[in-house]
LOMAR-967109 format. One record per residue (C-alpha): residue number from 1; x, y, z; residue in one letter. Coordinates in steps of 0.001 Angstrom, whole numbers. Example, Ala and Ser with C-alpha at 12.3 -4.5 7.8 and 13.67 -1.06 7.14 Angstrom:
<sites>
1,12300,-4500,7800,A
2,13670,-1060,7140,S
</sites>
This chain:
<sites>
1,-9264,-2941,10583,X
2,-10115,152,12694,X
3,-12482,2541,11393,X
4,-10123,5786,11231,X
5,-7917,3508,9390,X
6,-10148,2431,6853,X
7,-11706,6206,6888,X
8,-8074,7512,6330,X
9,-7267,4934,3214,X
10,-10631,5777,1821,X
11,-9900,9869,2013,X
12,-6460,9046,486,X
13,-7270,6950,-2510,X
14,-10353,9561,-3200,X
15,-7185,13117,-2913,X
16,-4774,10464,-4841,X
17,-6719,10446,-7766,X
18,-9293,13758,-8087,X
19,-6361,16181,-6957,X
20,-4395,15922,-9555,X
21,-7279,16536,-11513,X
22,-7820,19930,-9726,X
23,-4274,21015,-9999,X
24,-4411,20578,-13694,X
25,-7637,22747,-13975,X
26,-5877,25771,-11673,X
27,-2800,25510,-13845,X
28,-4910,25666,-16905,X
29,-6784,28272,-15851,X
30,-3509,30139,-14374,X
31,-2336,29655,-18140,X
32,-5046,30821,-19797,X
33,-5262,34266,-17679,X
34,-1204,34609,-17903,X
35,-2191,35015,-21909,X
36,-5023,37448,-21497,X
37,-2491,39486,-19386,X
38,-4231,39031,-16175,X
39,-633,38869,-14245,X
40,-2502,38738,-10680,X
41,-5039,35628,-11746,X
42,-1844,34295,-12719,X
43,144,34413,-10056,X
44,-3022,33705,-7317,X
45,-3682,30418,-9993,X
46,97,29420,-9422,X
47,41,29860,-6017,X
48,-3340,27450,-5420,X
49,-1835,24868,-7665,X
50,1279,24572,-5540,X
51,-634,24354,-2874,X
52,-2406,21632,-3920,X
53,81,20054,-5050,X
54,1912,19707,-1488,X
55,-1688,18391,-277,X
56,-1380,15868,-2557,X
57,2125,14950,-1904,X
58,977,14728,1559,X
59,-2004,12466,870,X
60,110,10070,-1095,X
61,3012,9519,1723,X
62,149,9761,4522,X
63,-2099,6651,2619,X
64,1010,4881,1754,X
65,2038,4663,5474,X
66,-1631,4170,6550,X
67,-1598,1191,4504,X
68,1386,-109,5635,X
69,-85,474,9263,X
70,-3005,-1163,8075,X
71,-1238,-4423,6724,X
72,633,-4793,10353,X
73,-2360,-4435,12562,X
74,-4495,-7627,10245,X
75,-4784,-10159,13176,X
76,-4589,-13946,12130,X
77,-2917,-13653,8662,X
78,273,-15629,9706,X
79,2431,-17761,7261,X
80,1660,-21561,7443,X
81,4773,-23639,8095,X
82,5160,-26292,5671,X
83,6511,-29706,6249,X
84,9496,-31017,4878,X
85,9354,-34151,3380,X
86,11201,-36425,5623,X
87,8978,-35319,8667,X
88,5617,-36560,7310,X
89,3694,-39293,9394,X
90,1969,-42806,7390,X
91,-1571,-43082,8419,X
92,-437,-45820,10711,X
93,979,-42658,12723,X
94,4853,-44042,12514,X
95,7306,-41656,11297,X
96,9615,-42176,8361,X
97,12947,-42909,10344,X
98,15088,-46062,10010,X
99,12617,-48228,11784,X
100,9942,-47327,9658,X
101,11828,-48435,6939,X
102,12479,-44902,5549,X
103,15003,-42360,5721,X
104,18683,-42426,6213,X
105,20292,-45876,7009,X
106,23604,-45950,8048,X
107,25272,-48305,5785,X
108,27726,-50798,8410,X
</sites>
């Protein structure tokens, strides 16, 4: 994986979970100076927890699509092909058709 990628996923999952955190604290504190009638810490505590809030959106839709990038660019993880059945060689190396004695016979 390239390193911004990895750098970018790492940043993401760290603002994913502690800014939530932080917007909880600002609103708190926005709350708790709206009821000692501080109007202006109010309104300034409002304002920085919206803010943060849109960073956050941000960082959610920015690591979800780095991720996805992520998953695409993984070289060598393709899906094995399986076998059916019928197709399977005997360890003599002769298939299972009608003149191995296998398969479908048509019936004369």
């Amino acid at each position: 994986m390239n390193r911004v990628v990895r750098q970018v996923l790492v940043w993401g999952v760290i603002a994913s979970l502690l800014l939530p955190i932080a917007i909880m604290v600002v609103a708190g504190l926005g709350a708790l100076l709206g009821s000692l009638g501080d109007a202006a810490g109010l309104r300034g505590c409002t304002r920085v927890s919206l803010v943060l809030a849109a960073i956050w959106l941000t960082g959610v839709f920015a690591t979800a699509v780095t991720a996805g990038i992520a998953a695409i660019e993984r070289p060598g993880r393709r899906r094995r092909r399986h076998r059916r059945p019928g197709r399977r060689r005997n360890r003599s190396g002769a298939g299972n058709g009608p003149e191995a004695g296998g398969g479908h016979r048509d019936a004369d």
